[in-house]
TILO-242811 format. One record per residue (C-alpha): x, z, y. Coordinates in steps of 0.1 Angstrom, whole numbers, plus 5000, padded with zeros to 4 digits. Example, Ala and Ser with C-alpha at 12.3 -4.5 7.8 and 13.67 -1.06 7.14 Angstrom:
<recs>
512350784955
513750714989
</recs>
This chain:
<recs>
488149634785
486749924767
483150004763
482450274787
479150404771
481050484743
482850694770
479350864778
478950994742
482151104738
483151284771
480451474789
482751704808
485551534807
485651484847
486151924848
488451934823
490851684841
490551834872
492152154856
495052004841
495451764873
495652094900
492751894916
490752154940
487651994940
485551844912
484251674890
487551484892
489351194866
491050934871
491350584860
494450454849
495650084847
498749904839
500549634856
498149384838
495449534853
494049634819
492549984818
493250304796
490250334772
490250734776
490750764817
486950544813
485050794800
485551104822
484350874845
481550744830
479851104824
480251254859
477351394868
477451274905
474951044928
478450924946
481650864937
484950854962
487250684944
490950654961
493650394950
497550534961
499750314972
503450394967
503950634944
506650684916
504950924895
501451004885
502151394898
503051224933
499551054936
497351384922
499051594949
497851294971
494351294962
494451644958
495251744995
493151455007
490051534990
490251904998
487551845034
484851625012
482651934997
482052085032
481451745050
479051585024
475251675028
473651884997
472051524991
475451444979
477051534946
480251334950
482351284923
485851234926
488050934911
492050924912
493050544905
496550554890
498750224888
502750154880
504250134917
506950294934
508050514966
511750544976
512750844981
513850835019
510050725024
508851065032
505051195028
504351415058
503751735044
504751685007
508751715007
510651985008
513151935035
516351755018
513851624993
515251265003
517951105022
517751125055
518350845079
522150745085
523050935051
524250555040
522650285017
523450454988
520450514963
519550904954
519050994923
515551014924
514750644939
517750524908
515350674882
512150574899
513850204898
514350254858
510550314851
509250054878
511549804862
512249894826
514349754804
516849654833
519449954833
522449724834
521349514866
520249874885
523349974875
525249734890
522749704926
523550124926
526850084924
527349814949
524949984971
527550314971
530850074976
529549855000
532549594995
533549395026
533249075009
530848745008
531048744974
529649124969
526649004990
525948714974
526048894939
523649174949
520848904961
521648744926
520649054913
517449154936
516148794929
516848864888
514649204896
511949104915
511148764890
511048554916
513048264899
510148184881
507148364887
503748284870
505047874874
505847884915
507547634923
510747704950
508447644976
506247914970
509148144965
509748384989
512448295018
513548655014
514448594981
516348234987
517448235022
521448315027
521548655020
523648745053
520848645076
518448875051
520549125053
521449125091
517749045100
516549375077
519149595094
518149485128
514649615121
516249925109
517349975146
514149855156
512150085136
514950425149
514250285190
512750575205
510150295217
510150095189
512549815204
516349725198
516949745229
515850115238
518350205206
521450405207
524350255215
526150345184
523850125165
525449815182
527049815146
523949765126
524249325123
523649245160
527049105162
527948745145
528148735109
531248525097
530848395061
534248545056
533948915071
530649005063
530449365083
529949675062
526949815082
524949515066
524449715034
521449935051
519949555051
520749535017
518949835009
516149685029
515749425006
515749574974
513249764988
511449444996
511749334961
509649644949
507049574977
506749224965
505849364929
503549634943
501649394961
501149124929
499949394913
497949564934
496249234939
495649214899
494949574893
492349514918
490549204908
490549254867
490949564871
489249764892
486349594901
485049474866
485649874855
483349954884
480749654878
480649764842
479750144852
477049994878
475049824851
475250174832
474350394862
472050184887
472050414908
475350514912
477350454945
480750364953
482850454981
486350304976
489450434997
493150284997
496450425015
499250095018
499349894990
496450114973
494549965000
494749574986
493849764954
490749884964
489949584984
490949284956
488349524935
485849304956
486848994935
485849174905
482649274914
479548994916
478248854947
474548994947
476149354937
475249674958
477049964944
480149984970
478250144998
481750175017
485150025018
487850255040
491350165042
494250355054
497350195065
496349865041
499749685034
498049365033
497449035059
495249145094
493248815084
492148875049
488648925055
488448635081
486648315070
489048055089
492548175099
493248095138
496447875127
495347685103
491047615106
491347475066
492047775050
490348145051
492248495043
492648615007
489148785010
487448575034
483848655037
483748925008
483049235033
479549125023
480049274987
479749575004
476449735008
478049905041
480849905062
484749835053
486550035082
490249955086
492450265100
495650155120
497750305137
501350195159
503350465143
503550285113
506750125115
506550035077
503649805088
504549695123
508149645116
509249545080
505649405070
505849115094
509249065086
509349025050
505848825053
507448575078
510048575052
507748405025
507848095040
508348055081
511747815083
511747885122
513848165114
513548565102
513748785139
510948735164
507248855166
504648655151
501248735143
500348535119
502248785101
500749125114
499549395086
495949515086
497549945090
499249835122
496449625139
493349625127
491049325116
491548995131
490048675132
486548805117
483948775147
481949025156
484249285138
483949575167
487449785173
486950195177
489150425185
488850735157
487250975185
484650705193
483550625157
483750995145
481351095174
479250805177
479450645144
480650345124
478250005122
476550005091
477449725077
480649435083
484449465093
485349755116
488749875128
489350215140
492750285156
493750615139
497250675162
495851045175
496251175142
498450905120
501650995137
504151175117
506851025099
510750935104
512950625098
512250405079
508750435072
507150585104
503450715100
502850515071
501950765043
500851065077
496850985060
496051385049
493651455076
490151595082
489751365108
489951085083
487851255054
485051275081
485550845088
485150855049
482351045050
480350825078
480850525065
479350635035
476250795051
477451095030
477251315058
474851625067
</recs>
């Protein structure tokens, strides 16, 4: 990791200057940049390093294909802070930019132009725009893109076809061999018959369209979409929307490894680093989706007895419900990825949720029972419930608000909180939901509270 006083000498105004060329509003604004590895770019340290701010909100994206994507992000999301902080405050602003990926029939509420993307029922086919964003999430693999696109666009009635595009997805995603896992700890997406996949990911695309969110309350039409049998033979050509689904599933897989490293080496030993340079510096962390185990696997990185991250918010975290617990309720051996480590923060860590987020509370628990639940691949569960569609579980004492409550009363000071953000995280169509519906004051102002940022 690069030195960042070096990054104090060098770049007093650094922050302003990147603001400009970003279109960020507010300021002073940089960002900090990291690759897959985690590893950070030596020149996104400094602007940081020489704000001239008591606080900084630093915001990790989640799926994003391009760095323009995530500054618009941060941009329309950051607009509320300068009238909501108190003149106590001079809050500097910190974009954290890492290699992940956003289909492009994943719409962001306010951002796209309408016919931007594909809208739902246009066919499995991939735009142009998710093809390229393919290319620079997995470089160096035209030929086997190639060949997933163009399958994707014939949709051949035949076993064969099937099994060749999970040969490829599995190729893609890296699962064959993975950082030494053995087959057990590969993902039963990734090795389970790749019909059943296939029909089980188009049945929760009809799940996810239900007016209610149910199969059942579906149109009729959609009858086609895998409920019937599947005959090794005649698989049915409406099971390519489930192939989609899991090529899609493949990119969340790698988003969420490397949000995990980015995170851990990355992230949080950048912050600790800048601590020990400005004691008195405080840290607010923010993360939307995947951006949210980003901000929280930062924790890792930073040491038990530090106090600098005054606040932890997540929006919509694409991570396990039972992360922070300390003993998960099915299995009293083990704790959650994070057990315990909401006590690195030096105030609360508030988890938004909402039930519009079909992303979350439909394809989430899926492809999570997927990694390794042989009882079979439709059926609730929740063991396998996201943080963004529930809340915090299995951590005691962790109180559960609704957004009115906590924005008029408050957020505890200190410890797990969830805050059921439905009222204003609503927006969003198939197959996605609410997920990425996060650009609201209402939200800036949680931010703000939990921070004790506030007038």
């Amino acid at each position: 990791m690069a030195d960042i006083g070096d990054g104090i000498r060098d770049g007093e105004v650094a922050g302003e200057r990147t603001a400009a060329q970003a279109g960020i509003a507010v300021g002073p604004y940089a960002e900090l940049t990291f690759d897959s590895e985690g590893d950070a770019d030596p020149a996104t340290l400094s602007a940081v390093a020489g704000m001239d701010a008591t606080d900084l909100l630093v915001f990790a994206h989640g799926w994003n294909s391009d760095r323009s994507t995530a500054t618009r992000l941060y941009d329309r999301f950051f607009t509320p802070f300068p009238g909501l902080v108190g003149p106590q405050v001079r809050l500097g602003y910190v974009g954290v930019v890492w290699p992940s990926i956003r289909f492009s029939d994943e719409p962001i509420p306010d951002f796209d132009e309408p016919g931007a993307h594909m809208e739902p029922g246009s066919g499995p086919e991939l735009d142009p725009g998710t093809r390229r964003a393919l290319g620079d999430f997995w470089p160096g693999r035209r030929t086997e893109l190639d060949r997933v696109a163009e399958l994707l666009a014939r949709c051949p009635e035949s076993q064969a076809a099937f099994i060749e595009f999970g040969a490829l997805v599995r190729e893609l995603a890296g699962v064959d061999a993975v950082d030494g896992d053995s087959p057990a700890a590969v993902p039963l997406i990734f090795t389970a018959d790749v019909l059943e996949v296939c029909r089980a990911l188009t049945l929760g695309l009809a799940e996810a369209s239900a007016p209610q969110g149910g199969v059942g309350a579906a149109d009729p039409a959609a009858g086609d979409t895998g409920a019937r049998e599947v005959s090794p033979g005649d698989p049915p050509r409406a099971l390519w929307s489930g192939a989609k689904e899991l090529l899609r599933q493949a990119t969340y897989y790698q988003m969420k490894k490397r949000a995990g490293v980015v995170g851990e080496r990355g992230l949080g030993p950048v912050l600790t680093a800048l601590a020990r340079l400005r004691p008195g510096l405080r840290v607010h962390l923010v993360g939307h989706s995947f951006g949210a185990r980003v901000a929280s696997f930062a924790l890792r990185g930073v040491p038990d007895d530090a106090r600098f991250v005054r606040s932890l918010t997540l929006l919509q975290g694409a991570f396990s419900h039972y992360a922070f617990s300390d003993r998960l309720p099915h299995d009293h051996d083990r704790g959650g990825a994070l057990g315990g480590l909401q006590r690195r923060v030096d105030g609360p860590v508030v988890a938004c949720h909402s039930r519009h987020d079909t992303s979350l509370g439909v394809f989430y628990p899926l492809a999570s029972r997927m990694a390794g639940d042989s009882a079979g691949l439709l059926g609730f569960d929740e063991r396998w419930g996201a943080l963004g569609h529930d809340g915090v579980q299995a951590v005691p004492g962790a109180p559960r608000l609704t957004l009115d409550a906590a924005l008029r009363e408050g957020v505890p000071g200190a410890g797990c909180v969830s805050v059921d953000a439905a009222s204003v995280v609503r927006r969003g169509g198939v197959p996605s939901g609410a997920h990425s519906d996060i650009c609201h004051e209402e939200l800036a102002r949680l931010v703000v509270s939990a921070g004790r940022m506030g007038r």
